[in-house]
N, CA, C and O atoms as a printed pandas DataFrame, in Angstrom:
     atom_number atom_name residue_name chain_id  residue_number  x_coord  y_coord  z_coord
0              1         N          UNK        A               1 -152.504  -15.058  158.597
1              2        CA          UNK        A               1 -152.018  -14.313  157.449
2              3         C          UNK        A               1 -152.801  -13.010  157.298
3              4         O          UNK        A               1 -153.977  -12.959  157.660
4              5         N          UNK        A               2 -152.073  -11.785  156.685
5              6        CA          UNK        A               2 -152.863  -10.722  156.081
6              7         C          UNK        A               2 -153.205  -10.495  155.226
7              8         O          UNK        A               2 -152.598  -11.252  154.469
8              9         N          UNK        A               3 -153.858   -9.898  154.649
9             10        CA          UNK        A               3 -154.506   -9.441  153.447
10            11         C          UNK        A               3 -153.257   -9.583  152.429
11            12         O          UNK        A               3 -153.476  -10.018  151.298
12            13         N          UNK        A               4 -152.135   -9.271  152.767
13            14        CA          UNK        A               4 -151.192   -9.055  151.767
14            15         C          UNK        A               4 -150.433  -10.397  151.572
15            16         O          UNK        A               4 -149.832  -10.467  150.500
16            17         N          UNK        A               5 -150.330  -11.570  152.462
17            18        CA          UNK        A               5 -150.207  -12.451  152.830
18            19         C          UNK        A               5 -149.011  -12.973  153.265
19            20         O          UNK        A               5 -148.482  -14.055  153.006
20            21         N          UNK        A               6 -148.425  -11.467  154.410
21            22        CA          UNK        A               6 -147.344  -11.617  155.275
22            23         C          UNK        A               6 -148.244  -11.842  156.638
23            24         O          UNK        A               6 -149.358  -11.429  156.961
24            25         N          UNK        A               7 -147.338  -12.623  157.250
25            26        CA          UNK        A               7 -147.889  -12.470  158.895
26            27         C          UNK        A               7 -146.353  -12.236  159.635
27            28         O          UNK        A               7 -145.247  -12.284  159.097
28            29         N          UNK        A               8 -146.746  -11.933  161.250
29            30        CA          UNK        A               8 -145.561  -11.892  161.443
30            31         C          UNK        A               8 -144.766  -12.375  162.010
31            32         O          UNK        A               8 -143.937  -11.941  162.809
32            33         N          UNK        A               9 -145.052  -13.699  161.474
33            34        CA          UNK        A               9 -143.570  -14.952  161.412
34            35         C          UNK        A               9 -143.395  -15.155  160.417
35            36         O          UNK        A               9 -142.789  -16.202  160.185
36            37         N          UNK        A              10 -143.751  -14.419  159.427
37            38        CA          UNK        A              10 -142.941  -14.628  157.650
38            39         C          UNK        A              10 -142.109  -12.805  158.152
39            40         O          UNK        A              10 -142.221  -11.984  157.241
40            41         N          UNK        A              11 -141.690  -12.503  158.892
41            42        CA          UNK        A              11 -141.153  -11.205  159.273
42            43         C          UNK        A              11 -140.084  -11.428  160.297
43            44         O          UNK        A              11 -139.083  -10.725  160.162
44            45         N          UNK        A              12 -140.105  -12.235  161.251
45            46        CA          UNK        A              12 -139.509  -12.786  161.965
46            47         C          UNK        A              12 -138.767  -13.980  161.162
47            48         O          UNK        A              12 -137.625  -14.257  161.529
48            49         N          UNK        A              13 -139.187  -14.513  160.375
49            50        CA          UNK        A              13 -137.620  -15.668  159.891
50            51         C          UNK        A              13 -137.070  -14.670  158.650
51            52         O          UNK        A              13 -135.901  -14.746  158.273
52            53         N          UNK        A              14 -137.799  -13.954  158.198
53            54        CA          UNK        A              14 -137.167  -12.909  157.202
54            55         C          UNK        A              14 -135.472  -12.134  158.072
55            56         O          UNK        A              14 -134.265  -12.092  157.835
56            57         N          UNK        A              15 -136.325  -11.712  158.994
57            58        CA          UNK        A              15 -135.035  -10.682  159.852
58            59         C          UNK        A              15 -134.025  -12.138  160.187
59            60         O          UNK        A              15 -132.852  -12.085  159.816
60            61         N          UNK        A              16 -134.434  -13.167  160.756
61            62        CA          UNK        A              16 -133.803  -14.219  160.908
62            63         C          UNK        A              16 -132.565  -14.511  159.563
63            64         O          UNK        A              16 -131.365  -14.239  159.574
64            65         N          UNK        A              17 -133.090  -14.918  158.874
65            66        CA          UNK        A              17 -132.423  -14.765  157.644
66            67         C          UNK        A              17 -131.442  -14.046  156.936
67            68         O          UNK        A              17 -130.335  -14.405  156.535
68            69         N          UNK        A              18 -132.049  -12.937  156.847
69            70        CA          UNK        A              18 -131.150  -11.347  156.474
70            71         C          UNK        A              18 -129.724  -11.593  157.605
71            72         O          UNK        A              18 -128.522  -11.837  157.503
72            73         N          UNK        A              19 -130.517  -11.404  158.455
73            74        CA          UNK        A              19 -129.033  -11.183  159.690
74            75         C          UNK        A              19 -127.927  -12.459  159.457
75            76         O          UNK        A              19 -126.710  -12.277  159.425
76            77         N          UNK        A              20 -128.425  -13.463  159.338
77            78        CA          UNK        A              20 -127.619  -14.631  159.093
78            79         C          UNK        A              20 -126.848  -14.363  158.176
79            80         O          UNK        A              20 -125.643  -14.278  158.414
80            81         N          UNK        A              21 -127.299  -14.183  157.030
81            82        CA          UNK        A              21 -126.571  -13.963  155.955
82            83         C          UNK        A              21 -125.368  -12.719  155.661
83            84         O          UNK        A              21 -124.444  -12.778  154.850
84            85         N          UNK        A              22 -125.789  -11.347  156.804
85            86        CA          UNK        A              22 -125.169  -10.761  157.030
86            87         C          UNK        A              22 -124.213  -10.653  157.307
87            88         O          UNK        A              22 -123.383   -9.802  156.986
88            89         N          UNK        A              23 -124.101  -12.254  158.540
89            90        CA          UNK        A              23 -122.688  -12.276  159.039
90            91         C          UNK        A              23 -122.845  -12.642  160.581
91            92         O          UNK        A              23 -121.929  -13.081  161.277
92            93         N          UNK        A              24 -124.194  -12.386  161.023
93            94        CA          UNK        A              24 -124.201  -11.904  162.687
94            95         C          UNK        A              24 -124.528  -13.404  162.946
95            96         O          UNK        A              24 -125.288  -14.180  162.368
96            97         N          UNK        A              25 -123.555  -13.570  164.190
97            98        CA          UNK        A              25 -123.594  -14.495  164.594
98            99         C          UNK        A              25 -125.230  -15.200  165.279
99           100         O          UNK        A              25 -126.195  -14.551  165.683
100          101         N          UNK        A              26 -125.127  -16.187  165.235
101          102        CA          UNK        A              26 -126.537  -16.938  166.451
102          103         C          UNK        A              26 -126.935  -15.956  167.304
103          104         O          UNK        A              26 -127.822  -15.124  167.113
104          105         N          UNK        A              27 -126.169  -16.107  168.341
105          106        CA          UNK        A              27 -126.454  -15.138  169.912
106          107         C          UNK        A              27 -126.851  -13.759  169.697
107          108         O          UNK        A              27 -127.869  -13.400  170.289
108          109         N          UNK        A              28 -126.110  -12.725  168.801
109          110        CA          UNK        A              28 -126.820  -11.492  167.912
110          111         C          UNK        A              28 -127.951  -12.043  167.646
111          112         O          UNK        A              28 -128.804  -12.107  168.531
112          113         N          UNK        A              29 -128.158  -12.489  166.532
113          114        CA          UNK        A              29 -129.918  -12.634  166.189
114          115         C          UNK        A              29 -130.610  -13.130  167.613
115          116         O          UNK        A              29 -131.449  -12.420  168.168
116          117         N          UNK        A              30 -130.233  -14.279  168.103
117          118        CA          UNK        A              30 -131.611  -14.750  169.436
118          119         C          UNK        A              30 -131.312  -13.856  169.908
119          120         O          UNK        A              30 -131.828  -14.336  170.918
120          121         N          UNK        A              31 -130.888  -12.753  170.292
121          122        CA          UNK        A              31 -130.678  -11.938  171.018
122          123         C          UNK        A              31 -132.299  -10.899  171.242
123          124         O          UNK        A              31 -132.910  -10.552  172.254
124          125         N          UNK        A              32 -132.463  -10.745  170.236
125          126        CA          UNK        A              32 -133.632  -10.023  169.233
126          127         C          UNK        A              32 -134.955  -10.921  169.340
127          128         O          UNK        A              32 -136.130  -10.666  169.602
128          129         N          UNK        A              33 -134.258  -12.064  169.028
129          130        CA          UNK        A              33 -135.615  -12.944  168.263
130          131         C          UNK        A              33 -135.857  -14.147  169.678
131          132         O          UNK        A              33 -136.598  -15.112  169.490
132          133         N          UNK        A              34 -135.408  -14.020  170.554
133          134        CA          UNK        A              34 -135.660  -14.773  172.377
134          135         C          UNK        A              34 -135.798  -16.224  171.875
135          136         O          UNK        A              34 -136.476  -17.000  172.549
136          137         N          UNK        A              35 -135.284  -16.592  170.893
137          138        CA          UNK        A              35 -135.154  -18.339  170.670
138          139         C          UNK        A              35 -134.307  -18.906  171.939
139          140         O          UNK        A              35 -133.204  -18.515  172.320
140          141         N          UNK        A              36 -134.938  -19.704  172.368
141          142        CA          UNK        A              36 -133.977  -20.679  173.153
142          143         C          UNK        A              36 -133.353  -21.913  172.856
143          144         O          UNK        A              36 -132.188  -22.200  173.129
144          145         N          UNK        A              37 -134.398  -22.819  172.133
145          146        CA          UNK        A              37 -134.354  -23.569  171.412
146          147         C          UNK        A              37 -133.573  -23.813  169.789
147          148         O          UNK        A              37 -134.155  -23.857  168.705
148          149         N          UNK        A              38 -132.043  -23.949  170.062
149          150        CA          UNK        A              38 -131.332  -23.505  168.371
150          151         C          UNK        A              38 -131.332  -24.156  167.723
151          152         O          UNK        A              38 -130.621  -23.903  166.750
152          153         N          UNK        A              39 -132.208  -25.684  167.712
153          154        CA          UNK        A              39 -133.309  -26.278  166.679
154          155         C          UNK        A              39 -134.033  -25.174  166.076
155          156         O          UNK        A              39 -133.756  -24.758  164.951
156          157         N          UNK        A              40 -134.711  -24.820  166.610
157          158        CA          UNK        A              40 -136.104  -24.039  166.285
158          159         C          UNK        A              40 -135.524  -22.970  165.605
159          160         O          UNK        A              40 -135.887  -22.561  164.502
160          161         N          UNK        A              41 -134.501  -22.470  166.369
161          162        CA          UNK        A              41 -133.777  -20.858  165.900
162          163         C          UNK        A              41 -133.113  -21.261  163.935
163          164         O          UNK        A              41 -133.037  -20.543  162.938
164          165         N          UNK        A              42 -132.840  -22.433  164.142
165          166        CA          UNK        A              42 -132.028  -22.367  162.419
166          167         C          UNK        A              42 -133.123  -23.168  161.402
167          168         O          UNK        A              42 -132.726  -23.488  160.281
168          169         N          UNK        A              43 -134.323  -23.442  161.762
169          170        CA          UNK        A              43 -135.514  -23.745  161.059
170          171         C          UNK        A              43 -135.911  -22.598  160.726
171          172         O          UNK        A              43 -136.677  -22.617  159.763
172          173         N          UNK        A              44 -135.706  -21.681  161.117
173          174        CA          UNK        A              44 -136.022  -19.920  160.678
174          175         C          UNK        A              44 -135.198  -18.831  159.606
175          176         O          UNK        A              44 -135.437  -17.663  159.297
176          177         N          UNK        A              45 -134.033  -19.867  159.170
177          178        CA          UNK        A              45 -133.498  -19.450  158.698
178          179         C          UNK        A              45 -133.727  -20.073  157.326
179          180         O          UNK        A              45 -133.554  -21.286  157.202
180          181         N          UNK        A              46 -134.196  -19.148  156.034
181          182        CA          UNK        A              46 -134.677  -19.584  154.628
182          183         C          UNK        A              46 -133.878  -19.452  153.771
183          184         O          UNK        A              46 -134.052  -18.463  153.059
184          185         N          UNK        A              47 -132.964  -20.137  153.527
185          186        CA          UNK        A              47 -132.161  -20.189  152.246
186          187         C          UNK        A              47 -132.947  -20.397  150.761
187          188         O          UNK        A              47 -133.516  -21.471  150.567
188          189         N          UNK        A              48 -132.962  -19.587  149.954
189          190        CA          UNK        A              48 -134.256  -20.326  148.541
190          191         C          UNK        A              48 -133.173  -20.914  147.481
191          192         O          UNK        A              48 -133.594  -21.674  146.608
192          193         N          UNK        A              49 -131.398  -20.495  147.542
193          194        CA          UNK        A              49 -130.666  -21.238  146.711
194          195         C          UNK        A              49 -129.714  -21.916  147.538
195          196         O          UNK        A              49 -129.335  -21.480  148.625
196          197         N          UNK        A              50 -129.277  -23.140  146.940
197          198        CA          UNK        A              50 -128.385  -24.054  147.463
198          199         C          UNK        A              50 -126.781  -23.190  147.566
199          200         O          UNK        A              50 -125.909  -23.479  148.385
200          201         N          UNK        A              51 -126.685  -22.151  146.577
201          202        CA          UNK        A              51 -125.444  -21.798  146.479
202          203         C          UNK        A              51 -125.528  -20.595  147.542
203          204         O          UNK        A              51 -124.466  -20.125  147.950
204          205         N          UNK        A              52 -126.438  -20.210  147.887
205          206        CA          UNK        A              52 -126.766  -19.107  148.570
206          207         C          UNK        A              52 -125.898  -19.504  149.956
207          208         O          UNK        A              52 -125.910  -20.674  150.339
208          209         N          UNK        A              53 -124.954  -18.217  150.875
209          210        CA          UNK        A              53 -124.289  -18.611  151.701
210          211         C          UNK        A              53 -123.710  -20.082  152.005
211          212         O          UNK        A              53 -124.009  -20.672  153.043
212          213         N          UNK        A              54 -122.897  -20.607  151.070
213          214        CA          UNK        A              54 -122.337  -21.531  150.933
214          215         C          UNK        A              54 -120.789  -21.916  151.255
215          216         O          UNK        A              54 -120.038  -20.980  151.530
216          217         N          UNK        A              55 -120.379  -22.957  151.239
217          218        CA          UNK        A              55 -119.154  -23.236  152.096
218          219         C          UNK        A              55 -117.778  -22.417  151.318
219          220         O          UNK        A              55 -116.679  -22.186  151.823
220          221         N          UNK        A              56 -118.308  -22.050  149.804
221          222        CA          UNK        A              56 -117.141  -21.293  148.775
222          223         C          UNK        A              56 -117.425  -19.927  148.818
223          224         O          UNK        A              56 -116.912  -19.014  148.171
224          225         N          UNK        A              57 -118.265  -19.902  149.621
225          226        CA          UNK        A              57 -118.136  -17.831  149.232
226          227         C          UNK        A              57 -117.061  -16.873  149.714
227          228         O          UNK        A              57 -117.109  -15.645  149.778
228          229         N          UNK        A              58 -116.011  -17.766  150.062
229          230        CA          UNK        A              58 -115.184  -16.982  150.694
230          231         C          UNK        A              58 -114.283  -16.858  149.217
231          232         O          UNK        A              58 -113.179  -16.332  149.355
232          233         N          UNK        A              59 -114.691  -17.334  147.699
233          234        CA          UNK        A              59 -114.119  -17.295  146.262
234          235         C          UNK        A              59 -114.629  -16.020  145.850
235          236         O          UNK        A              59 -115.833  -15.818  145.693
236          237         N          UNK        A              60 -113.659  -15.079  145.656
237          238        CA          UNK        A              60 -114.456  -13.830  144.272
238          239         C          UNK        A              60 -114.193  -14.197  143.061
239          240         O          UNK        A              60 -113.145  -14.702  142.662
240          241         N          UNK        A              61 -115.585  -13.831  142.177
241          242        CA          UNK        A              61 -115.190  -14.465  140.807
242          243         C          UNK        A              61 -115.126  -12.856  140.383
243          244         O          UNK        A              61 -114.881  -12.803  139.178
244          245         N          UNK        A              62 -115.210  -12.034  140.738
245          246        CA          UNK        A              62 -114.967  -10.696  140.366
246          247         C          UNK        A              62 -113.436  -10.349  139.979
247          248         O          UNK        A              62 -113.183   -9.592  139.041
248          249         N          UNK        A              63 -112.280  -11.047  140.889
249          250        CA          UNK        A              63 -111.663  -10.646  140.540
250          251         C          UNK        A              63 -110.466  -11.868  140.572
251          252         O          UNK        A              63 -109.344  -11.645  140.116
């Protein structure tokens, strides 16, 4: 850890994450991130809410 108390595999499942959520498929991200293992590769991926990218988001409550 650093002083700030990122290291950089709290940077690496971050980008992991982001991209997921983005949209980009598996093979896009390992692409980047050289996972071979896609155990290992979706243990990297941090969801902090249950509703967060979920099986209904394809619902707008907007409109």
């Amino acid at each position: 850890m650093t002083a700030q108390g990122y290291s950089p595999h709290s940077f690496r499942a971050g980008f992991i994450t982001e991209a997921h959520l983005r949209g980009k498929n598996d093979l896009q991200i390992k692409r980047i991130s050289a996972h071979r293992d896609q155990r290992t590769f979706r243990s990297y991926i941090r969801l902090a809410d249950a509703f967060e990218d979920n099986a209904g988001d394809f619902y707008s409550l907007e409109g």
